[in-house]
C-alpha positions as MATLAB code, in Angstrom:
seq = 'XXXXXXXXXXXXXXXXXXXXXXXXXXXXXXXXXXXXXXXXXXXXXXXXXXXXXXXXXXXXXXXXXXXXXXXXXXXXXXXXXXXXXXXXXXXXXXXXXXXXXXXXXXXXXXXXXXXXXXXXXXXXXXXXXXXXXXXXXXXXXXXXXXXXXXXXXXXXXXXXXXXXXXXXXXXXXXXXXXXXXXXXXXXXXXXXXXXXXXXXXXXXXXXXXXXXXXXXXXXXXXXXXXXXXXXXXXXXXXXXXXXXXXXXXXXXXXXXXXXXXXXXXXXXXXXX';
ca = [
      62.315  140.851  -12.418;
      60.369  143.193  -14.798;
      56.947  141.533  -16.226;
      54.994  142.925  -18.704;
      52.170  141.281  -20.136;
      50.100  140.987  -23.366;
      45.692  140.503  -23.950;
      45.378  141.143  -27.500;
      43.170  139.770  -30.513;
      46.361  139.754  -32.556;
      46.516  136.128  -32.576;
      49.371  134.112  -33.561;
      49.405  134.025  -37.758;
      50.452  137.320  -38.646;
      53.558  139.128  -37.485;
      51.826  141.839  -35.206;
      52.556  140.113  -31.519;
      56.570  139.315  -32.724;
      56.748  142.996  -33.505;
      55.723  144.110  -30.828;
      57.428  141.694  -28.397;
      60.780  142.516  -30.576;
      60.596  146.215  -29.985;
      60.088  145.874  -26.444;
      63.412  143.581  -26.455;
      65.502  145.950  -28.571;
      64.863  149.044  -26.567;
      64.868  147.097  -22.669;
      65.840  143.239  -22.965;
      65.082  142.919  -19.515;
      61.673  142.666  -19.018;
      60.604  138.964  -19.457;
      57.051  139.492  -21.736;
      53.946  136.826  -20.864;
      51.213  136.351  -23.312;
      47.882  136.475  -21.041;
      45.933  136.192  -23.662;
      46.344  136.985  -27.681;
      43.441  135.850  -29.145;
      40.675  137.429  -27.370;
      37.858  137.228  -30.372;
      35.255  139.693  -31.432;
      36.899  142.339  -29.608;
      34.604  141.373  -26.862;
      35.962  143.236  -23.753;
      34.264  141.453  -20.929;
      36.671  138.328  -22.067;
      39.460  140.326  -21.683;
      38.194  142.080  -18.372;
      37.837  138.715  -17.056;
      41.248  137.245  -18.435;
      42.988  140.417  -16.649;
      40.881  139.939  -13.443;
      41.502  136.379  -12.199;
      45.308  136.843  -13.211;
      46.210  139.923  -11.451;
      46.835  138.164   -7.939;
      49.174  135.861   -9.445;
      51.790  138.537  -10.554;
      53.892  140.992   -8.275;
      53.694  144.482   -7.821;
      55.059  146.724  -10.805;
      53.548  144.375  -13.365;
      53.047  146.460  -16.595;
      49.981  144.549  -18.450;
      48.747  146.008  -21.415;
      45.377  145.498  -22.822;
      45.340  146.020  -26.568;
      41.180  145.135  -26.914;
      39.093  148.209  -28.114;
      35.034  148.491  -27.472;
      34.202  148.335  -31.072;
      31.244  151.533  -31.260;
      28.271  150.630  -33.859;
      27.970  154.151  -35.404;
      24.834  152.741  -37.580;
      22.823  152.857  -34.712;
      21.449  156.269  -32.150;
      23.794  154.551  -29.400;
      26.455  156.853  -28.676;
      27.801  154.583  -26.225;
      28.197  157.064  -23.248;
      31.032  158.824  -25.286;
      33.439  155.801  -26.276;
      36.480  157.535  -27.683;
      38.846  154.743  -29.225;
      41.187  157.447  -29.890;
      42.098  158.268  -26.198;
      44.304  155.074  -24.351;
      44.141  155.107  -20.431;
      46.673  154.181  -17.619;
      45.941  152.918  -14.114;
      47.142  150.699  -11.173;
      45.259  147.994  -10.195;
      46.688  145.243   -7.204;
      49.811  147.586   -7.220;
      50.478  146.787  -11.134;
      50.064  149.225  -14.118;
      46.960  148.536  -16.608;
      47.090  150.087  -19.492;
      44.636  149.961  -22.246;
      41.993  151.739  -24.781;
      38.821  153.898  -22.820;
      36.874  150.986  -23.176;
      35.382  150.389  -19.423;
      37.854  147.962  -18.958;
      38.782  149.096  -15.001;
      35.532  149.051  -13.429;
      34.373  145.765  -15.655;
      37.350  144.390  -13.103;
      36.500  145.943  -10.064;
      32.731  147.738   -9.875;
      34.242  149.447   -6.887;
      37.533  150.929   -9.061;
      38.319  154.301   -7.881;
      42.311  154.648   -8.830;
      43.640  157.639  -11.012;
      43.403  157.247  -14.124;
      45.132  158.771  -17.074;
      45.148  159.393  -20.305;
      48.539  159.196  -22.525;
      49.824  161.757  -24.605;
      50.817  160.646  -28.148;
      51.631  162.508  -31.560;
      49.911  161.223  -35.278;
      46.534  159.505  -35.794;
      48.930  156.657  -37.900;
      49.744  155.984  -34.070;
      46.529  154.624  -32.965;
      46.119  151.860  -36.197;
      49.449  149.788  -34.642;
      48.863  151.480  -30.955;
      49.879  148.565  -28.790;
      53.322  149.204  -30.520;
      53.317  152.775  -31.173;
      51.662  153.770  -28.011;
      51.143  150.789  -25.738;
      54.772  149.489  -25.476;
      56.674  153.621  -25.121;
      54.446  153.967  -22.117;
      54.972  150.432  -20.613;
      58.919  151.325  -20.982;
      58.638  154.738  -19.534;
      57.340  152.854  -16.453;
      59.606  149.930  -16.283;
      62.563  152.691  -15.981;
      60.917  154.003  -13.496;
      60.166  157.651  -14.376;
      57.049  159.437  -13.505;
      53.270  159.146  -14.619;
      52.833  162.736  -15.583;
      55.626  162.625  -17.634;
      53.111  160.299  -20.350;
      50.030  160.856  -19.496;
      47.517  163.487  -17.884;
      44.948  162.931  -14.745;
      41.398  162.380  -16.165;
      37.910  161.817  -14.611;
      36.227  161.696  -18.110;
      36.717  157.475  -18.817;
      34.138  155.011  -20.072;
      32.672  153.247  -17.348;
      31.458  149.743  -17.942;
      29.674  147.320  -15.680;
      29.071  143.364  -15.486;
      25.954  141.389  -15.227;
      25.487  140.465  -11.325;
      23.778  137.540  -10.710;
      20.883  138.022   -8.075;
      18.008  136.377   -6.035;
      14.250  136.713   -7.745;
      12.406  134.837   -5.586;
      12.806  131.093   -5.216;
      16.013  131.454   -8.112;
      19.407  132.292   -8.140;
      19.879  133.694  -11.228;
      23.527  134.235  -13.640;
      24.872  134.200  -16.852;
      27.451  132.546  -18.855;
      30.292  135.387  -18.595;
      32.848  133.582  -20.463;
      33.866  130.431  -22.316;
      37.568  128.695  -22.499;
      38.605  126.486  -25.617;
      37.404  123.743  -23.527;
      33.938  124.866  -24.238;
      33.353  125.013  -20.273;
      30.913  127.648  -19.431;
      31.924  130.416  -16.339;
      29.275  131.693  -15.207;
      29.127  134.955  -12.745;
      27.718  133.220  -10.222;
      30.815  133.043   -7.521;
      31.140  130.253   -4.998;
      30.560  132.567   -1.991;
      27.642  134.311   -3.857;
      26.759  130.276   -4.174;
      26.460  128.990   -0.538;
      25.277  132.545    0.847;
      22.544  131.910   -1.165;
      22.000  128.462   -1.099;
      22.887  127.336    2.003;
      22.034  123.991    3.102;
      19.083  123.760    1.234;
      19.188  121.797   -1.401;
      18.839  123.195   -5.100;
      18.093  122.205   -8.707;
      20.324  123.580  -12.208;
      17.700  122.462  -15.209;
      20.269  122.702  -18.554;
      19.195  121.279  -21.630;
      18.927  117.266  -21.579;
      19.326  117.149  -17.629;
      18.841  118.289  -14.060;
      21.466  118.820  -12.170;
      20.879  118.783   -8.007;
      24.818  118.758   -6.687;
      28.059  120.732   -7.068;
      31.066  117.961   -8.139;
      34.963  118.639   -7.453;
      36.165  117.335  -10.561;
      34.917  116.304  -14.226;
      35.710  112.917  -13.440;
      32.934  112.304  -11.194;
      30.408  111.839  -13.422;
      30.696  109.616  -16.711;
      32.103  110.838  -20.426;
      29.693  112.674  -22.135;
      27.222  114.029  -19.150;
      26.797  117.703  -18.107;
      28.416  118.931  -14.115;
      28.454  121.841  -12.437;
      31.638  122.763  -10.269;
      33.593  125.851   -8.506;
      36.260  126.263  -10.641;
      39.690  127.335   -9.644;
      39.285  131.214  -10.021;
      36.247  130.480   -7.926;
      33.463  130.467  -10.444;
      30.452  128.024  -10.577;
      31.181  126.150  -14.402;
      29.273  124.086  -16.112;
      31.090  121.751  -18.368;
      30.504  118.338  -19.996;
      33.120  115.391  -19.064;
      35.270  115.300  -22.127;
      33.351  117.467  -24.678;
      32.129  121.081  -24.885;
      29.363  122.254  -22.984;
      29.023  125.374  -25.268;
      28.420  123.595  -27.967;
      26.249  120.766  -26.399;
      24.284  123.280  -24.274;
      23.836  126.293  -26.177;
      21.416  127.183  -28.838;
      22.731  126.874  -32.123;
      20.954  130.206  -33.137;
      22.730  133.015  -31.302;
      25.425  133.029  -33.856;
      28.156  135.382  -32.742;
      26.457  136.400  -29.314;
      26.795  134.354  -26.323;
      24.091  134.665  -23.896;
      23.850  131.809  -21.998;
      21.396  132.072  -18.683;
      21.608  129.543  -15.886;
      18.892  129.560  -13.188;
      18.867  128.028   -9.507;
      15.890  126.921   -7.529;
      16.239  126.614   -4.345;
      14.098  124.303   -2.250;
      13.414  124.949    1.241;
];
């Protein structure tokens, strides 16, 4: 079976996502088409990065997913942003599956170690990159679900944006991470990874300070503590969370003055 998949911002109230979803069925009917993820917001590419990331060992070789999520460049300011090109769309493999998806740093946001080919498609008419998850996105994905060649689309390039996550690290008596992503739950994922965790930590014990409360042990559910109070647990991509039982940690935990930018930093300290 044939799987392609869909991260997108497009959401769900205009007709942009049934377009394209209807052209891929018109030309190749076969191909069953998964949303991963349509309403990435703010065009914030680390979501996405992290969407694609913990769902790529849950789908079989040949997988065609296509990222439609640009790096949005801020030309009012001296930051050229190490040559962002939104014109130029890539093409990779990644876990045996084709990624394809604007120059936007998305590969090596996945995988700090990425060193697959890349390439960069070939495609005729600016009007192509305003609708390009139709106009360019879905020709490549069926060039590859027939099987034909790479070079055929696209050229080898070396010249890609390379972008790079937060790691959290030791400083001292502290683990240190950030909050690298938040689901509609309002549970906080932080980078902090249970093996990072316990290499750390140990068998010493440890205290998480949040806002309201200290926290001093990892639960296994949200259950465990009462409606309404703060946890931290490993979630099921392997992630240390912190959520609240029933509500939203981000907005219970965060500040309420960061507006659109998410920074949320979560700090360890270990006891001997």
């Amino acid at each position: 079976m044939s799987i392609v998949t869909l991260t997108t911002d497009l959401g769900y109230r205009d007709p942009y996502l049934a377009i394209v979803k209807a052209k891929l069925a018109v030309a190749n009917p076969s191909p069953h088409v998964i949303d991963l993820s349509c309403e990435v917001r703010d065009n914030n590419i680390s979501n996405a990065a992290f969407i694609l990331k913990n769902a790529l060992p849950h789908f079989p070789a040949g997988t065609v997913h296509l990222v439609a999520v640009k790096f949005i460049v801020d030309k009012s300011t001296n930051n050229k942003n190490q040559g962002i090109d939104n014109s130029r769309f890539l093409l990779s493999k990644m876990n045996g599956q084709f990624v394809i998806c604007p120059d936007n740093g998305l590969f090596t946001l996945i995988d700090a170690a990425f060193n697959e080919k890349v390439y960069q498609l070939y495609y005729e008419g600016h009007n192509k990159q305003h609708f390009f998850l139709k106009d360019v996105f879905v020709d490549a994905a069926l060039h590859l679900l027939a099987g034909k060649n790479i070079p055929e689309i696209a050229s080898l390039t070396e010249d890609y944006y390379k972008a790079f996550q937060f790691e959290s690290f030791v400083n001292g008596g502290l683990l240190r991470g950030k909050g690298i992503y938040v689901d509609d739950f309002g549970n906080i994922i932080t980078n902090i990874t249970q093996d990072k965790f316990y290499e750390v930590v140990g068998r010493r014990s440890f205290t998480i300070t949040l806002p309201g409360a200290r926290l001093n042990k990892i639960h296994n559910t949200y259950d465990e503590v009462k409606y309404g109070s703060p946890l931290v647990l490993f979630n099921s991509f392997g992630y240390l969370e912190v959520a609240v039982n029933g509500k939203s940690a981000f907005n219970m935990l965060c500040p309420r003055d960061i507006g659109a930018t998410f920074d949320f930093n979560l700090l360890i300290e270990l006891h001997d």
